[in-house]
C-alpha positions in Angstrom: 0.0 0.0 0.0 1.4 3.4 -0.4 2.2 5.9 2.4 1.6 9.7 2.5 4.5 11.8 4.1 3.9 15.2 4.3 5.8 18.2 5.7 5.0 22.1 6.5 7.0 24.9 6.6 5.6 27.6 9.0 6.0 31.5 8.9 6.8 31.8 12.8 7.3 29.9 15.7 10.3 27.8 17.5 9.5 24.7 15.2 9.7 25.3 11.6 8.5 22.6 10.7 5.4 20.1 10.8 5.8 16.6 9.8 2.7 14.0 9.5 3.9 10.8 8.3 2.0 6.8 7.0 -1.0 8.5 6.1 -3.6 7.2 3.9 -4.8 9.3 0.5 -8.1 9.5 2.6 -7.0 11.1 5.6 -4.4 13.6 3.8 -7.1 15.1 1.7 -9.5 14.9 4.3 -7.4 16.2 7.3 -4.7 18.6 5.5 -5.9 19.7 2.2 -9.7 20.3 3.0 -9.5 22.3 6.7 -6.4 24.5 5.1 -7.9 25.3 1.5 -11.1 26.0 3.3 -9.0 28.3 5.8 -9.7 26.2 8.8 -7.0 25.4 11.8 -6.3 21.8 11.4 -3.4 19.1 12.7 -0.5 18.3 11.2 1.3 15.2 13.1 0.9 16.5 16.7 1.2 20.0 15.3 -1.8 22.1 15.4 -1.4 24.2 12.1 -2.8 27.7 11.0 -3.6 28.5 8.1 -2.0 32.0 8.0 1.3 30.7 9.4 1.6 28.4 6.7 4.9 29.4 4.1 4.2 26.1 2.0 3.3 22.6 2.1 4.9 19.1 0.6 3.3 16.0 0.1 5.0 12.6 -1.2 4.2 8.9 -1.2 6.6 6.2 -0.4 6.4 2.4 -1.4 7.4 1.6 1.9 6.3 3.3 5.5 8.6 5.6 7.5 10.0 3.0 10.0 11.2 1.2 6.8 12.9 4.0 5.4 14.3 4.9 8.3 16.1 1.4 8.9 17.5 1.4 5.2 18.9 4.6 6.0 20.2 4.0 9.7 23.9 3.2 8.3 24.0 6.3 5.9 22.5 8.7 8.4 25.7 7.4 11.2 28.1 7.8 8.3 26.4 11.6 8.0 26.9 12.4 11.4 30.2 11.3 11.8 31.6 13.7 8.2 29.4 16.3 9.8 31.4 15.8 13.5 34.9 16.3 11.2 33.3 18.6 9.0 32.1 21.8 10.9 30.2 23.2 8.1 28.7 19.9 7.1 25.9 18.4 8.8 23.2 15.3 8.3 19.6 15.5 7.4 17.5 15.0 10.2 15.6 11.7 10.1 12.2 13.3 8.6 13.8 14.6 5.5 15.0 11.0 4.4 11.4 10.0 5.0 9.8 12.9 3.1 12.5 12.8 -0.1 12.4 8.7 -0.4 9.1 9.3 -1.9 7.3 11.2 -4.8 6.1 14.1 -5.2 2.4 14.2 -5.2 1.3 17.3 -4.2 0.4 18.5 -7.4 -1.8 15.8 -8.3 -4.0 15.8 -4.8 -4.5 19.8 -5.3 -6.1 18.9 -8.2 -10.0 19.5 -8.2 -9.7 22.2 -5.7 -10.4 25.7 -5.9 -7.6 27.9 -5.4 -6.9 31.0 -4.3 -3.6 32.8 -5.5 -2.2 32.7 -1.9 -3.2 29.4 -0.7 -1.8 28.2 -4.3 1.6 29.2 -3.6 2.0 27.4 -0.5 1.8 23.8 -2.8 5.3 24.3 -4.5 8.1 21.8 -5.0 10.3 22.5 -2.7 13.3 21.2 -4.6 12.3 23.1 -7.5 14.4 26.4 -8.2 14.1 28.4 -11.3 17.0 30.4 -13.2 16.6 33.7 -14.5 19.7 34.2 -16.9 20.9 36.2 -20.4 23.4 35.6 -22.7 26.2 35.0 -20.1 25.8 31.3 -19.7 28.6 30.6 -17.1 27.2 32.0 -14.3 24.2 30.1 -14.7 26.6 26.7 -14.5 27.2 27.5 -11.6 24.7 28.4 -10.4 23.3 24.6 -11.2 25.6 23.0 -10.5 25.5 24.6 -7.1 22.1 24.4 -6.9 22.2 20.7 -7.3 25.0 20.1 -4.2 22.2 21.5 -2.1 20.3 18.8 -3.3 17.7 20.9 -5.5 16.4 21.2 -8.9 17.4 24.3 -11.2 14.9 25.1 -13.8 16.3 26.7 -16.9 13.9 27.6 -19.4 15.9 27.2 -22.9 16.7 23.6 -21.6 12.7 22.8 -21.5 11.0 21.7 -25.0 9.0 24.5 -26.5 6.6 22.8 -28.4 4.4 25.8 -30.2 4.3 27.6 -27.0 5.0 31.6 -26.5 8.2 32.5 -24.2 5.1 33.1 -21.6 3.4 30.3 -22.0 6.1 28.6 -21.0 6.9 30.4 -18.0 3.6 29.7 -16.9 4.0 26.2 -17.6 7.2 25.5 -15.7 7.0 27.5 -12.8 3.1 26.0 -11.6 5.3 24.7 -8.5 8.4 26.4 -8.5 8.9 28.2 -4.9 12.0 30.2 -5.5 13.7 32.2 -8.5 17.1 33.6 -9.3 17.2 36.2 -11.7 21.3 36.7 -13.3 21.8 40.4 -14.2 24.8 40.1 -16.6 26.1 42.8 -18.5 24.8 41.8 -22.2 23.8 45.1 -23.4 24.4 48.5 -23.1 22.1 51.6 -22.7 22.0 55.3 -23.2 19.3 57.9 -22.6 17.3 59.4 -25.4 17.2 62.4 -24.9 20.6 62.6 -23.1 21.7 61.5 -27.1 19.3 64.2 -28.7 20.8 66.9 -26.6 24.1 66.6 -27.4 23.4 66.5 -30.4 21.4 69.7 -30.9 24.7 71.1 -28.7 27.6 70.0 -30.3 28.6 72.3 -33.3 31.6 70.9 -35.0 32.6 70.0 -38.1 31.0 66.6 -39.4 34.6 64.5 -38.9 34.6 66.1 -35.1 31.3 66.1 -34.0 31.1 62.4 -35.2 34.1 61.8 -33.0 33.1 63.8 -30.1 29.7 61.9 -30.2 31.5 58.7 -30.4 33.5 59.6 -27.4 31.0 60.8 -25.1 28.1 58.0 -26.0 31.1 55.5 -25.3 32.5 57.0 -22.1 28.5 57.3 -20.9 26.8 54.0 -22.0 26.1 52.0 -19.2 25.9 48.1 -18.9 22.2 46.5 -19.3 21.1 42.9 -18.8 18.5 42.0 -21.9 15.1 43.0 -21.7 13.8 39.2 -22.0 15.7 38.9 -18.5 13.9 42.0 -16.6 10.2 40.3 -18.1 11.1 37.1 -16.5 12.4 38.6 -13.3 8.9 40.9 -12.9 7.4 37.6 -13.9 8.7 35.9 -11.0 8.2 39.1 -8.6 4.4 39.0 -9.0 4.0 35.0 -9.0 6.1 34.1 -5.9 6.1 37.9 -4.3 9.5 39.2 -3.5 10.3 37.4 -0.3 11.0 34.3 -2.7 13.2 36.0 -5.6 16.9 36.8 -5.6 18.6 38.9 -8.1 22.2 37.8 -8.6 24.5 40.7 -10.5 27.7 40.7 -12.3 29.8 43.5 -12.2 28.3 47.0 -12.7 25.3 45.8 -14.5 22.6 48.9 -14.2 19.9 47.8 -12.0 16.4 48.6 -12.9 15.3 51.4 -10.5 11.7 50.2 -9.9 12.2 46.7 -8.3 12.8 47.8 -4.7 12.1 45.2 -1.8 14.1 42.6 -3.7 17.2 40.9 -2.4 20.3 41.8 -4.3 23.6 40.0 -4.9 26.6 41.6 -6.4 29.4 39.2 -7.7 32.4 39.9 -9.7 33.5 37.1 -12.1 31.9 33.4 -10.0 28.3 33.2 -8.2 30.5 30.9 -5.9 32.1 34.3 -4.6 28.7 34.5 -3.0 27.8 31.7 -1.9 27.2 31.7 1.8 24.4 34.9 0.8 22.8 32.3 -1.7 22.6 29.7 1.1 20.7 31.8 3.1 18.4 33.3 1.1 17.0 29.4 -0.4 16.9 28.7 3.8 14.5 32.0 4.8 12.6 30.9 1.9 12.2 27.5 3.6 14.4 25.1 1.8 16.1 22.5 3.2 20.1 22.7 2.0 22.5 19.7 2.0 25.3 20.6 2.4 
């Protein structure tokens, strides 16, 4: 028979998290899904949950039940613990996690049938499941995956997913149904000047054609300023109004130009590598409520 895991991140509190494990199909629609989509206080384990101080919600089913996962694990967790005793900045999952990713994810499919609101929606979301922001510079997105995948996550990079007849839109749409966290990568691929700073000069400059063509040169070179592409700032509003701005992280190379009107978001300056930072990337993905292996 199969067994529903399920784990809850909460907003607040001295326990973070919620763990009900060996439930039946039954009992996880009936005692989780219903009470919370229907905002009601309901249990989760011995936890009593609220619906407000819910950040998001997993459910997985496993082939075997938790006691059996647990013993097929017991040598691999002591083996964790002792690296992690050697190893100051590595440590072990605690036994829940092995329970909860030993299985599937199912949350998607038990949500299905229920009415939604955009709020409660949000709180279903893979929580493996990171998606990458990126434009033409392609290396720091490597390692940004690769990264991403140590920490035992999935990056999601949309060029890399089949397109099929679909709009770059309908895409996002598509991919990012349980995503819980993005990274957008500001990289300097374009450059930018302002209009009318360009129409003034030249209304001002009164030169001979050979010097005025040089002086304009000169100053439009000396004044553009490094741009990401314009693809890259959709995709990043995209993400800011899907998973609000608690749950996206902007990632900059160099002295990209930042837009002016996405205040409230967390930004990460890096020079060359997105490993220079990443002890800040770490602890974004953690207030967000992932769990990092490291």
């Amino acid at each position: 028979m199969p067994y529903y895991q399920v784990i809850i991140a909460k907003k607040s509190g001295k326990t973070r998290w919620a763990f009900a494990f060996d439930l039946s199909k039954k009992r996880v629609v009936e005692e989780i899904i219903t009470p919370f989509t229907h905002l009601e206080p309901f249990m989760c384990g011995r936890s009593p949950i609220e619906p407000s101080d819910v950040d998001h919600i997993r459910i997985s089913v496993t082939e075997e039940s938790s006691s059996q996962i647990l013993a097929k694990t017991k040598w691999k967790r002591l083996g964790e613990r002792l690296i992690g005793g050697f190893r100051e900045k590595r440590r072990d999952y605690p036994e829940e996690w092995y329970i909860i990713k030993a299985g599937k994810d199912v949350t998607g499919d038990l949500i299905k049938g229920f009415s939604l609101s955009e709020e409660v929606s949000r709180t279903f979301v893979a929580m493996e499941k990171v998606f990458i922001v990126h434009g033409r510079d392609t290396e720091p997105v490597k390692e940004l995956k690769a990264m991403l995948s140590e920490f035992g996550l999935n990056p999601i990079v949309l060029h890399e997913l089949p397109s099929g007849s679909m709009t770059i839109i309908e895409k996002l749409e598509k991919y990012s149904k349980d995503v819980g966290f993005a990274f957008a990568v500001l990289t300097p691929d374009d450059v930018g000047f302002e209009l009318n700073r360009f129409q003034s000069l030249l209304r001002t400059a009164t030169f001979e054609h050979d010097q005025k063509r040089w002086f304009l040169e000169e100053t439009i070179t000396h004044e553009l300023k490094p741009r990401t592409r314009q693809n890259v700032l959709l995709e990043f509003g995209f993400f800011m109004g899907k998973l609000n701005r608690s749950k996206v992280c902007c990632l900059y190379k160099g002295n990209v130009d930042l837009p002016s009107d996405m205040q409230g978001i967390v930004y990460i300056h890096f020079n060359n590598s997105v490993n220079e930072v990443r002890g800040k990337i770490i602890k974004e993905l953690k207030a967000a409520g992932y769990e990092i292996r490291i």
